[in-house]
C-alpha positions in Angstrom: 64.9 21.5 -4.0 65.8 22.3 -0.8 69.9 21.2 -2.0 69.0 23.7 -4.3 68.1 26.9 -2.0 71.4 26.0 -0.2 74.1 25.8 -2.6 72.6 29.1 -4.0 73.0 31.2 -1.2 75.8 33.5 0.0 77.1 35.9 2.3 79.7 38.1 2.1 82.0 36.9 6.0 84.0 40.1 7.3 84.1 39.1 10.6 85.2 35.7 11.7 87.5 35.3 13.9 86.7 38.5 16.0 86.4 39.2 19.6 84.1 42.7 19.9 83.3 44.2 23.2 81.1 46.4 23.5 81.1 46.9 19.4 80.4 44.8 17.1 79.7 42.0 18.4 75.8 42.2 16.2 78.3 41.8 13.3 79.7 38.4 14.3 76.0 37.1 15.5 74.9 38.2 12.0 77.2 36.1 10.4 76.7 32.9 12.8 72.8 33.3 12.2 73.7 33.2 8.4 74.8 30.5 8.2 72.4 28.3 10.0 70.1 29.4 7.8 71.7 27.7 5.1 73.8 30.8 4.1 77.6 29.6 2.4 80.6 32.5 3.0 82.4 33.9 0.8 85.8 34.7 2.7 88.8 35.8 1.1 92.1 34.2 2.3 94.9 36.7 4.5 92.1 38.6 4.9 93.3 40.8 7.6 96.6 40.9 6.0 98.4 43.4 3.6 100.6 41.6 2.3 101.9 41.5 -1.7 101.5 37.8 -1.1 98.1 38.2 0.6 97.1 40.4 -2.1 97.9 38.4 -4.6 96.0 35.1 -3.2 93.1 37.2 -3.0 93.0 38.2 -6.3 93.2 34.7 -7.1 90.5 34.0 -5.4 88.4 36.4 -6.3 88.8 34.9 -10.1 87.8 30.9 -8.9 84.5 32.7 -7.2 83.8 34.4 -10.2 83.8 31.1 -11.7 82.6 28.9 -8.9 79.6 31.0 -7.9 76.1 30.4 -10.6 74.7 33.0 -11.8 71.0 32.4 -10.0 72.8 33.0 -6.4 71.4 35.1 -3.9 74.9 36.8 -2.0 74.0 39.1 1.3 76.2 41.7 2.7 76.7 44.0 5.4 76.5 47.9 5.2 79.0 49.4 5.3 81.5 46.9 3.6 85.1 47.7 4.5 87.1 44.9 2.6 88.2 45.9 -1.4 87.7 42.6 -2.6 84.8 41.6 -1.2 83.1 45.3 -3.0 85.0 43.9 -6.5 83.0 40.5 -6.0 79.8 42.3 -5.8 80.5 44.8 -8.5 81.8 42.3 -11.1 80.1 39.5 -9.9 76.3 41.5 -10.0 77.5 42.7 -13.9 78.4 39.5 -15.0 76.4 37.2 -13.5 73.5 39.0 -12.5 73.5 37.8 -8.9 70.8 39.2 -6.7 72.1 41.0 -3.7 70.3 41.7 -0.6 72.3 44.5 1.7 71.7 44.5 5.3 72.4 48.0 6.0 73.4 47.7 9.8 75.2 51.1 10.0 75.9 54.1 8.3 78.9 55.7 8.5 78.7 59.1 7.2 75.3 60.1 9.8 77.7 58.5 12.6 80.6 60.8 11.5 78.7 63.5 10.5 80.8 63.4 7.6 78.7 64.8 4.1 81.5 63.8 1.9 81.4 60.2 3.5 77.3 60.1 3.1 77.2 61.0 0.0 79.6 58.2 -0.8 77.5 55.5 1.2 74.4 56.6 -0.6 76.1 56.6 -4.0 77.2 52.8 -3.2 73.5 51.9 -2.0 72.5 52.9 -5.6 73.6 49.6 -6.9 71.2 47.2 -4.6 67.5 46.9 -5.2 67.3 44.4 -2.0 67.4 45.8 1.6 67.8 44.1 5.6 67.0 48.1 7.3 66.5 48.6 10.8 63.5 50.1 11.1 60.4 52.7 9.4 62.9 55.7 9.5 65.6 53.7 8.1 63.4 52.7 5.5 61.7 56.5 4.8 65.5 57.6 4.3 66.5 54.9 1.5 63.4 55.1 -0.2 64.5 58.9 -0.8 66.9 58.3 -3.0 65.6 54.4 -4.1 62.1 54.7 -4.3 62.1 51.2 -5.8 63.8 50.0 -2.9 62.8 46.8 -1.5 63.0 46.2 2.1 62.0 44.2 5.3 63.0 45.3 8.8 64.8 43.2 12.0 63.4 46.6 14.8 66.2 44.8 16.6 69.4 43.5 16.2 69.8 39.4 17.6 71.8 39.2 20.3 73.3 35.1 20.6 73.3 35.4 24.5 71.6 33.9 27.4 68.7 36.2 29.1 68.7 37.4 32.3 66.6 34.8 34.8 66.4 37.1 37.9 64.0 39.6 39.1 64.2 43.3 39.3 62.2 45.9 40.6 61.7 49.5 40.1 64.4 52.3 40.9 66.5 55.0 40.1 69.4 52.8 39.0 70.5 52.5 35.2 72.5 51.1 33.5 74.2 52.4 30.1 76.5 49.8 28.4 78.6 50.6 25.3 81.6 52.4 23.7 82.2 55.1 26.2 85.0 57.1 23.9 81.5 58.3 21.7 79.4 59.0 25.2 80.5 62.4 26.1 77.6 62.8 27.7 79.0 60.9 30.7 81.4 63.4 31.4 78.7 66.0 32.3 76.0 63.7 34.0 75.3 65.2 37.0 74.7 68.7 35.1 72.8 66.6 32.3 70.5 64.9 35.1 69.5 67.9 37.2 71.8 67.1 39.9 69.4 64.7 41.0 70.8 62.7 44.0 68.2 59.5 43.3 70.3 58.5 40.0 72.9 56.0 39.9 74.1 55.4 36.2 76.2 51.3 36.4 78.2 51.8 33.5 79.6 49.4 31.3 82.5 49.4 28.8 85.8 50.9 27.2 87.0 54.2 26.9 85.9 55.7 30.3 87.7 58.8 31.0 88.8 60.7 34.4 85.7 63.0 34.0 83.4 60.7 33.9 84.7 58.6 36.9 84.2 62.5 39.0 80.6 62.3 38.4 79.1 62.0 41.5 76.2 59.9 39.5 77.9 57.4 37.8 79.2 54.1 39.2 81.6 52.7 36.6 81.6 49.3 36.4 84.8 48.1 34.2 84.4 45.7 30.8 82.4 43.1 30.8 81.7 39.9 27.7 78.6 40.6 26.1 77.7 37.1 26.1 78.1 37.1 29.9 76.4 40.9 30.4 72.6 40.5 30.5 72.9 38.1 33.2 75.3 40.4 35.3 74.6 43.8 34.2 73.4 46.0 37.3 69.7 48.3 37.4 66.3 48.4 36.8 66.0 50.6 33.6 68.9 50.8 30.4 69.6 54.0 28.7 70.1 54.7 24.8 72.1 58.1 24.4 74.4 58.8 22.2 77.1 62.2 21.9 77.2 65.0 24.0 73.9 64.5 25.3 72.7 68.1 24.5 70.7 66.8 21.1 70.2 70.3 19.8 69.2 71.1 16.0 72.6 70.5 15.0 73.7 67.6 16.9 74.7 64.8 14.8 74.4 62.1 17.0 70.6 63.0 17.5 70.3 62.8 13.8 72.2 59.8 13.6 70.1 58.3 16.0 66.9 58.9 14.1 67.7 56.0 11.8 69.7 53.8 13.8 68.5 51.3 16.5 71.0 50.6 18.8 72.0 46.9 19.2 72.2 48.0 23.0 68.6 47.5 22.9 68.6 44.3 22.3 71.2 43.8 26.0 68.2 45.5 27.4 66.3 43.7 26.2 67.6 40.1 27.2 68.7 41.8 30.3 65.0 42.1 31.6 65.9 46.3 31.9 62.6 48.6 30.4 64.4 51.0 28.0 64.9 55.1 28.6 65.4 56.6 24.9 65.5 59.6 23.0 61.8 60.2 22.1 63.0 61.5 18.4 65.0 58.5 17.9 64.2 56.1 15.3 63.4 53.0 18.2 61.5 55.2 19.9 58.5 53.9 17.9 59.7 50.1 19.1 59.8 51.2 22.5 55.8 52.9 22.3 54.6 50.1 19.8 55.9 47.2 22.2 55.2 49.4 25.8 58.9 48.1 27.0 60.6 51.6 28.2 59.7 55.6 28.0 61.0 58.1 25.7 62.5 61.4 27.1 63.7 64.4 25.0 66.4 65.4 27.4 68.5 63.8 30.6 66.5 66.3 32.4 63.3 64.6 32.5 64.7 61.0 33.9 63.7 61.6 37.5 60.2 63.3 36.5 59.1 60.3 33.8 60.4 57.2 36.6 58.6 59.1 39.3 55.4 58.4 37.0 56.0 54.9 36.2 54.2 53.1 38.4 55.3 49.0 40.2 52.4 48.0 37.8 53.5 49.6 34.6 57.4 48.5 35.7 56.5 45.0 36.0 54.3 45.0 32.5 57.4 46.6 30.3 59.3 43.6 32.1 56.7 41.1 30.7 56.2 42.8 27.5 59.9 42.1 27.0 60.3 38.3 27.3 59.0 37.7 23.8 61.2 39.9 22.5 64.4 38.3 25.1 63.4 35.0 23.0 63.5 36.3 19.5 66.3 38.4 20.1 68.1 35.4 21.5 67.3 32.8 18.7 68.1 35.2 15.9 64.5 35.4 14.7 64.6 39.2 13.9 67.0 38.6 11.2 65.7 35.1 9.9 62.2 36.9 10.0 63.4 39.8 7.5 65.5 36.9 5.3 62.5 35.4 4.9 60.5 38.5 3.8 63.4 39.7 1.3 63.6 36.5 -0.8 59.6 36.4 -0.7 60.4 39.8 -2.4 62.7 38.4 -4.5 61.1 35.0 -5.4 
């Protein structure tokens, strides 16, 4: 029986071989939690080539998995899929074989760009899938908009395959923000976003940093750093989720985008031992409340006023409300959890 579970499931591999910074990387840990739970991959050859020969060999192969792959398998995926072949396997493979396919919808694309043409797309392509790995009860309102049928279970946060930080820390003024800097604006008005306040020191972490942001008087820029090696290195006592410009008005996209996304930086918070400062309308603000591991804020403004009124008491709970989380996180239980609840769904 239990030959039988593995031989019939897939996944759908778009990222081996990769090397993200400060992006992506919950992409590669997703696939190396898949398949220690028994998951095979279905990997087209050349597959980051563009080749007429590579083209051709992966046509070929696409015909020997349409062959090779029985018709009870179970095939996961990851949202949004990128590679043409790989969306022909699931679109010829599903009418012909009736596969069931579970899609773990770790992004969206067109709330990111703010692009309606884009969304409209993604949602269109969601239509086909029954099965869904979301991030969280906003996620899941969303999709159930336009698939009511829609059958889901939730990770709340991404795994992160990295030690946890073993230290101590203690309450301050210091925070760190970690991430792709070229889509953090915000950082290049800081001190005007924060009030001026001469208590904050942002440590930040990543690509993309720009001359503007290194003249904030605020900000302590920090340079690149492995993900693997960050939560053990990374420098302050809280960690900040912001996205955009950082003025989150009605019609700023990256606080609507934010409503349904949950950051994988939560998860380096997380397993770096750092209680988490996020948008109070964001979709992991509910994480944040339901677990007690961080405040929400509705602007930059409010930083020094809502750390004045955490107290060493409440600083050090968040801290211990957060190893059980560091070990899940860690041990890629948030995604084997949801796994198991999909193909309970399924079965």
């Amino acid at each position: 029986m239990a030959q039988k579970t593995h031989t019939s499931l897939f996944f759908i591999q778009e990222h081996k071989g990769r090397k993200p910074m400060h992006g992506g990387v919950g992409n590669t840990d997703i696939e190396s939690i898949l398949l220690t739970k028994g998951f095979q991959p279905i990997l087209f050859p050349y597959h980051e080539s563009f080749s007429i020969k590579a083209k051709i060999f992966r046509l070929i192969h696409l015909f020997r998995l349409l062959l090779s792959v029985p018709s009870n398998a179970i095939v996961i995926f990851q949202f949004p899929l990128y590679a043409r072949m790989n969306k022909f396997f699931l679109k010829w493979a599903g009418f012909k074989k009736k596969l069931t396919v579970i899609c773990f919808i770790t992004d969206i694309d067109g709330l990111k760009s703010n692009n309606p043409e884009l969304l409209k797309t993604e949602r269109n392509a969601l239509l086909d899938f029954r099965f869904f790995i979301i991030h969280n009860n906003t996620m899941q309102h969303w999709l159930k908009e336009f698939i009511p049928d829609a059958k889901t279970a939730r990770i709340e946060f991404f795994d992160f395959l990295a030690e946890s930080f073993k230290g101590e820390r203690k309450k301050s003024f210091e925070i760190a923000f970690a991430g792709n800097l070229s889509k953090s604006m915000f950082l290049e008005k800081l001190d005007q976003l924060v009030g001026n306040s001469n208590q904050i020191i942002m440590n930040v972490y990543g690509e993309g940093v720009t001359a503007e942001m290194r003249r904030q008087q605020t900000i302590r820029y920090k340079g690149i750093v492995e993900p693997a090696l960050l939560p053990s290195t990374i420098d302050g006592s809280f960690g900040l989720v912001w996205d955009g410009d950082g003025s989150f008005d009605l019609q700023d996209s990256f606080a609507n985008y934010m409503q349904y996304i949950s950051h994988h930086k939560l998860s380096l918070y997380i397993l770096s031992g750092l209680p988490i400062i996020v948008y109070a309308k964001a979709g992991s603000a509910e994480l944040i409340e339901k677990y007690n591991i961080g405040i929400t804020i509705n602007s930059l403004g409010e930083i020094k006023e809502k750390l004045d009124a955490v107290s060493e008491k409440s600083y050090l709970q968040m801290q211990e409300n957060m190893r059980p989380l560091a070990q899940r996180i860690m041990s890629g239980q948030c995604l084997s959890d949801a796994i198991s609840t999909i193909l309970s769904e399924i079965n």
